[in-house]
N, C-alpha and C positions, 0 to 999 in steps of 0.2 A: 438918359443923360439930359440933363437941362443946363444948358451955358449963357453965359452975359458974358460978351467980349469973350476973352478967352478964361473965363475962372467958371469953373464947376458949382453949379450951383448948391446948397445945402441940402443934404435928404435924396440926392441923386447918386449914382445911376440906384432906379429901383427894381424887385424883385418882381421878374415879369412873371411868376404863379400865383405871386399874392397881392401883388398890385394891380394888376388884369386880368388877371384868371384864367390865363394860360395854361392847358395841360401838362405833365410833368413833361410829357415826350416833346413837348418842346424847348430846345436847347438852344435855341439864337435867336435874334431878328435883324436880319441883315439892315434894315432902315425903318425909320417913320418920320413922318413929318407932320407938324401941325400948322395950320396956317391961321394967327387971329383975325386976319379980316372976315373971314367965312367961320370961322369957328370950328374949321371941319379938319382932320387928320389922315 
């Protein structure tokens, strides 16, 4: 998911096998977070 304020960004939430490369067997991700000052997730 990507949000501004509370509205859903366009093109979110995305397809965590094909948009990251996640194995089939996996079926959630409990959290992630990005941070842009570091650029780092």
């Amino acid at each position: 998911w990507a949000v501004k304020g509370q509205d859903v960004l366009y093109g979110y939430p995305k397809d965590i096998h094909r948009s990251f490369g996640f194995p089939s067997t996996v079926k959630n991700i409990d959290a992630a977070v990005s941070e842009e000052d570091t650029g780092k997730t």
